[in-house]
C-alpha positions, 0 to 999 in steps of 0.5 A: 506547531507542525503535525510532523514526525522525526526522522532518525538519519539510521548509521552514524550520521546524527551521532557517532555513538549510532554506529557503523562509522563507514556511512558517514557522509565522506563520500558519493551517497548514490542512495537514499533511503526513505522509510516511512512509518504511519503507526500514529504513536499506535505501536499495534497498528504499525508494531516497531519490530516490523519497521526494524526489521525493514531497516535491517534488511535494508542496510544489509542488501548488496550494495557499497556501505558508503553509498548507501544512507538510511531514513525513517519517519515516522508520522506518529512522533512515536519515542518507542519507534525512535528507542526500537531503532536504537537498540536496533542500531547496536544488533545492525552492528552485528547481523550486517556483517553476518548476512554479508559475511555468510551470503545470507539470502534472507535479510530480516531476521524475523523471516530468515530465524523462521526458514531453515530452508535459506541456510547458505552451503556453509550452514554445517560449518562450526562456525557458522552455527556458533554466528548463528546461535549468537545472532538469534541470541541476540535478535530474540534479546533485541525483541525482548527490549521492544516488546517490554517497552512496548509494554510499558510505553507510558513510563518511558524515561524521556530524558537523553535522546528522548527528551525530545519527546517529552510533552509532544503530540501525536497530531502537534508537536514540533519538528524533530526531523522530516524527509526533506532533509535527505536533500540537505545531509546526504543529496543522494541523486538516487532515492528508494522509499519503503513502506515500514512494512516492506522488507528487502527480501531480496539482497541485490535489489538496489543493483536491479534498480540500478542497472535500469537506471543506469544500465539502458539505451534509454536509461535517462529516460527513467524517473522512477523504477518500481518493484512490485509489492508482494506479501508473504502472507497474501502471496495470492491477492488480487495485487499480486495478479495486477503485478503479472498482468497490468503492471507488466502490460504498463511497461510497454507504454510510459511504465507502471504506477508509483506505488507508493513503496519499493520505489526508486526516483531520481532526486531531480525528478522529485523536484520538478525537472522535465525531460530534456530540460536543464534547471533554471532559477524558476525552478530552484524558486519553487524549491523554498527559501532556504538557501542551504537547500537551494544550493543543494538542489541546485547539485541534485537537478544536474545529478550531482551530489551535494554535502554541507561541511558541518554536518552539525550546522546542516541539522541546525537547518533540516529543522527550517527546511522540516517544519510545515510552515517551510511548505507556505513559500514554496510549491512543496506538495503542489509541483515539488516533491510527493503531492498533494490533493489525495490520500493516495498521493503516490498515485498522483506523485507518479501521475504527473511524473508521466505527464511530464514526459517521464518514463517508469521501468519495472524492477522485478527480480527473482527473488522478489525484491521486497515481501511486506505484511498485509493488513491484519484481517479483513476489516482492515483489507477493506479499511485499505480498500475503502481509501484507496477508492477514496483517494482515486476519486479525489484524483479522478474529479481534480483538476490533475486527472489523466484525461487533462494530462492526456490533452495538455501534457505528455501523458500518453493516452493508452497510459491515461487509459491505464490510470483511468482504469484503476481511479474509477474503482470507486464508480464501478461500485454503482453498477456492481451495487445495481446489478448485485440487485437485478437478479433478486428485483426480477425474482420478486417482481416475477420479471426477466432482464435476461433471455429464456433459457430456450431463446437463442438471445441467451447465448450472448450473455452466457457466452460473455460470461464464459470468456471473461471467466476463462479469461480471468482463470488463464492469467491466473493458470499462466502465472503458476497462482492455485485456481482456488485463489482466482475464485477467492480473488473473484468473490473478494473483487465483488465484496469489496466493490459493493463494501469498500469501494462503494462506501469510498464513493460516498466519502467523497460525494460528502466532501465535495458536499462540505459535510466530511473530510478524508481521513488517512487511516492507518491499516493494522499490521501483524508481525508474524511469529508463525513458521510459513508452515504455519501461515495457512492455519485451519481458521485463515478461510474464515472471514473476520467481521466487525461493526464496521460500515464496509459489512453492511452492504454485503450483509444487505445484498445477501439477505435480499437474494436469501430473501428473493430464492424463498420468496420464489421457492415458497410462492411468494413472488409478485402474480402477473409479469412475464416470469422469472427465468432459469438465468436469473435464478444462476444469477441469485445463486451466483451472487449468494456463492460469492458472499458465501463468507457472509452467509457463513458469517451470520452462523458463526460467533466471534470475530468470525460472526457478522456482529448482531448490529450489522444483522439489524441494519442489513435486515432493515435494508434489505426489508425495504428493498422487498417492500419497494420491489412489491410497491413498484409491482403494484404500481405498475399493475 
C-alpha cells in the first residue's frame, strides 16, 4: 500500500466530460502546474474552497490555453477535495472566459466578489453587470455544494469517479495519482508549483517568469524563478520584510531560496541536470525503471517536449511511475526530483540546485504575483514556525549542509552564508533563551553584566542597541510597511525565538537521540469571508493561546522578569553583590514590553487567555528558576 494522495490532472486531460476540450495534450505544453494540498483528509485545516480557488486563478492567468496544464495533489486522499475540483471544473468553464473576456484583474473569485474596487472600465456596461451577476450566482452555487458536502462528508456516495475512494486510508491507501506523472502526460519543460493556498493574484505571472527564463543574456542560467510569498491577511509579516531585504539582497549572488510555493523550475533540472552539461544514461538511470518515463525524460534533459500517443495507455503507467515502491530503483528524492532528509524539503530541493552551479532569478511583479492565506491564529504561526527551525536544523546537521556544498560544489560562499543564516534559526533560540534570563538573573542576585549608567563603557552597549533598532526600523520606513508593524514583527521575532524555535531545536536533539520522529504538521488555514475592510477587526491584536507547548516558554520568561521587578521593587533581591544597575532594569522592562501579549494573556479568557495548565507549568518554571538564582547567591557567598 503507498501513503500517496491522487492528483486530478484539472482541464479534459482524464476524462472529456472534465471540461475545456482546448487543453488537451495536442500541442507544446510549455507549463505544468503543480498544486499541492496537505489538508490530511482534514477539510478545516486546508478547506477545499481555498485550493479551488488556487485552481481557478490559475487557469485564468494570461497565458495560452493549450500551453498550459494543471495539477493537484493531494496527501490526504480527501474524495471531498476531488468532488470540490469537479464541480469546480463546470464554474471554470464559465469564469475563465469571464476574467479574460472582461480583463479582470482579480482572478479568485472569493477575493475579487469582495473587492468592488477591481471592477474593470466596462463595470457600468449592462452587460458586464448581468455576467457579473450570473458569475456570483453561480460561484455562491458553487460553494454551497462545497460546503453541504463538507457537512456531510461522511455520507459521500462513493460510487462513479468516487469509488476510488472508497475503504482508503488517509496514511495508506493505493496510488490513485501523484506528481511524477507531469513527466509522463504533459512533460512540460517548464513547471510552477503552488501551495493550495497561494492564489495567482496576478494575471500575467507566468509571462514574468517567463521573460526571465527566456527573456535574459544569461537566461540558461536559470534553474528555478521564485516569486515571493505574500498574504493578504499578513500583509506586514516578518516574511514580507525578508522578501524586500534578503531575497532581494540573494539575487545578487546565486539567487534567492526555493520556497516551497510560487516557483517555476525547469523540468531538467528537477532531474538532476548540471549546467553546461548534456544528459547521459547515468542520469537517465537514476530516473527509474519505467521506460515510458525514461524515454519522457530523456526529451525533458534536452528541453524538449514529450507525449505518449494514448493518453489512456500513459495513465495505465502513472500508477507504475506514482506508487512509492517506484522510488526504491531509482534516486527519487535522493538526487531527483524534490528531496528528501527535512521536513522543509524546499529549502534542501534549492540547496542543491545552487550547489550544482544553478542560478535562481526573482519574480516579483506588481501586482504581486501570488497573495495566500496565513496560518489561522497564533498557535498554528508558531506551529509553522516550530517546523521550519525543525527542518532547517535536520539540514544544518545533514550530510547536505551549505558548509559542505560550499567546499565540494559550487555553492557559492556569500550564498552559503545566506543559507547558513536562515538554517540555524533553531541555534539562535539558546542565546535568545539566555539572555531573555540575564537581566532578571542579575535583578535577583543583586548583579550587573552591563556598565553603570555613569561608566563611559555603557555607551557601547547602548550604541549597538540604538543602530540595530534604527537599522531595523529603515527597512521597514524604505519599503513603505506602518512603523507599528516593525515592533509587532520585533516582539513576535523574540517569542517565536524563545517558543517556537526553541522547541524546534529540542525536536531534533530527540531525533538525533532515537527518542522521537519529525512529523510534517499541517497549519490551519482560513477561507476568509470577510471584506478587506473588515480584516483588521477590533480582536486582530489580541494573541490567541492554547495548551500548546510553544506558550510555555514565553509564559515562563515573563513570569520570572514579573517576579525579578518586585523582587526588587519590594526589597527582596539577594544582600551583597556589586548591585543592579539602571541597564538592567531597561533590559527587564524591555523583555515584559515584548511579551506584553503574554502578560495581557494571563488576564484575559478564552482563546484570548493563556489556558490555566499553561499558567501552572510556566509558574513552576519559573519558581525554580528563582530558587536556583537564590542558591547560586548562596553558594557564592
Amino acid at each position: 500500500m503507498d501513503s500517496l494522495g491522487f492528483l486530478l490532472f484539472y482541464a479534459n486531460l482524464v476524462s472529456p466530460s472534465s471540461g475545456f476540450s482546448s487543453l488537451a495534450p495536442n500541442g507544446l505544453l510549455y507549463l505544468t502546474t503543480l498544486i499541492h494540498n496537505g489538508s490530511k483528509n482534514d477539510p478545516y485545516l486546508e478547506p477545499p474552497i481555498l485550493t479551488v480557488n488556487t485552481v481557478l486563478s490559475l487557469l485564468a492567468v494570461d497565458y495560452p490555453a493549450h500551453r498550459l496544464a494543471c495539477y493537484v495533489s493531494d496527501d490526504g486522499c480527501s474524495p471531498l477535495n476531488f468532488y470540490s475540483l469537479v464541480e469546480a471544473s463546470k464554474f471554470a468553464k464559465l469564469w475563465v472566459p469571464f476574467c479574460k473576456k472582461y480583463n479582470i484583474g482579480v482572478r479568485a473569485p472569493f477575493r475579487y466578489f469582495l473587492r468592488e474596487s477591481d471592477e474593470p472600465p466596462c463595470a457600468s456596461s449592462w452587460e458586464f453587470q448581468q455576467d457579473w451577476e450570473k458569475m456570483k450566482e453561480e460561484y455562491e452555487r458553487l460553494c454551497g455544494n462545497i460546503e453541504a458536502a463538507a457537512n456531510n462528508s461522511t455520507s459521500f456516495d462513493l460510487t462513479g469517479e468516487l469509488e476510488v475512494f472508497f475503504n482508503t486510508e488517509c496514511q495508506n491507501h493505493p496510488t490513485i495519482i501523484k506528481t511524477r506523472v507531469s513527466g509522463l502526460m504533459t512533460n512540460a519543460p517548464f513547471m510552477l508549483n503552488v501551495d493550495c493556498d497561494m492564489y495567482a493574484n496576478n494575471p500575467e505571472l507566468v509571462l514574468h517568469a517567463m521573460c526571465l527564463f527566456l527573456g535574459s543574456s544569461d537566461e540558461r542560467d536559470w534553474g528555478f524563478v521564485q516569486c515571493p510569498q505574500y498574504f493578504y491577511d499578513r500583509p506586514t509579516d516578518h516574511l514580507a520584510v525578508l522578501h524586500q531585504t534578503l531575497f532581494k539582497g540573494m539575487v545578487g549572488i546565486q539567487g534567492p531560496f526555493y520556497a516551497g510555493s510560487g516557483t517555476f523550475h525547469r523540468r531538467n533540472v528537477v532531474y538532476g541536470l548540471w549546467p553546461g552539461k548534456e544528459a547521459d544514461d547515468e542520469l537517465l538511470k537514476k530516473i527509474g525503471n519505467s521506460k515510458e518515463f525514461i524515454n519522457s525524460a530523456a526529451h525533458a534533459l534536452k528541453g524538449k517536449a514529450y507525449f505518449t500517443s494514448i493518453l489512456s495507455k500513459s495513465l495505465d503507467v502513472v500508477h507504475q511511475v506514482a506508487g512509492c515502491d517506484y522510488e526504491h530503483s531509482s534516486d527519487w528524492g535522493k538526487k531527483v526530483g524534490f528531496l528528501y532528509g527535512s521536513i522543509t524539503e524546499d529549502m534542501i530541493t534549492g540547496m542543491m540546485i545552487h550547489a550544482k552551479g544553478w542560478r535562481s532569478g526573482y519574480c516579483s511583479p506588481d501586482p504581486r504575483a501570488f497573495l495566500g492565506c496565513g496560518a489561522l491564529a497564533d498557535p498554528a504561526a508558531m506551529s509553522q514556525q516550530k517546523r521550519w527551525a525543525t527542518g532547517f536544523l535536520e539540514i544544518l546537521f545533514s550530510k547536505t549542509n551549505p558548509i559542505f556544498a560550499c567546499f565540494t560544489s559550487k555553492l557559492q560562499f556569500r550564498q552559503c552564508l545566506a543559507y547558513l543564516w536562515i538554517l540555524i534559526w533553531g541555534l539562535r533560540s539558546i542565546p535568545e533563551v539566555c539572555y531573555a534570563a540575564l537581566p532578571a538573573y542579575c535583578i535577583i542576585t543583586n548583579s550587573s553584566f552591563l556598565p553603570k549608567i555613569q561608566e563611559l563603557g555603557i555607551c557601547i552597549p547602548v550604541t549597538l542597541f540604538v543602530i540595530y533598532k534604527v537599522y531595523t526600523l529603515s527597512d521597514y520606513i524604505r519599503i513603505g510597511f506602518p512603523i507599528d508593524s516593525w515592533w509587532v514583527n520585533s516582539c513576535m521575532a523574540r517569542i517565536s525565538a524563545t517558543g517556537a524555535w526553541f522547541l524546534g531545536l529540542l525536536n531534533v536533539i530527540l531525533k538525533f537521540l532515537g527518542l522521537s520522529e519529525t512529523i510534517f504538521e499541517i497549519t490551519q488555514k482560513l477561507h476568509q469571508p470577510r471584506t478587506p475592510a473588515d480584516d483588521c477587526g477590533k480582536d486582530d491584536d489580541k494573541m490567541i493561546f492554547d495548551e500548546s507547548p510553544v506558550f510555555i516558554p514565553g509564559t515562563t520568561i515573563l513570569l520570572v522578569h514579573v517576579s525579578a521587578l518586585a523582587m526588587a521593587l519590594l526589597g527582596l533581591e539577594a544582600q551583597g553583590g556589586q548591585g543592579t544597575g539602571l541597564g538592567e532594569f531597561f533590559c527587564s522592562t524591555y523583555v515584559v514590553l515584548c511579551f506584553l501579549p503574554f502578560l495581557q494573556g494571563l488576564f484575559r479568557r478564552g482563546k484570548y487567555g493563556i489556558p490555566l495548565p499553561t499558567i501552572c507549568k510556566s509558574s513552576a518554571l519559573a519558581l525554580l528558576f528563582v530558587h536556583l538564582c537564590k542558591m547560586s547567591t548562596i553558594s557564592v557567598n
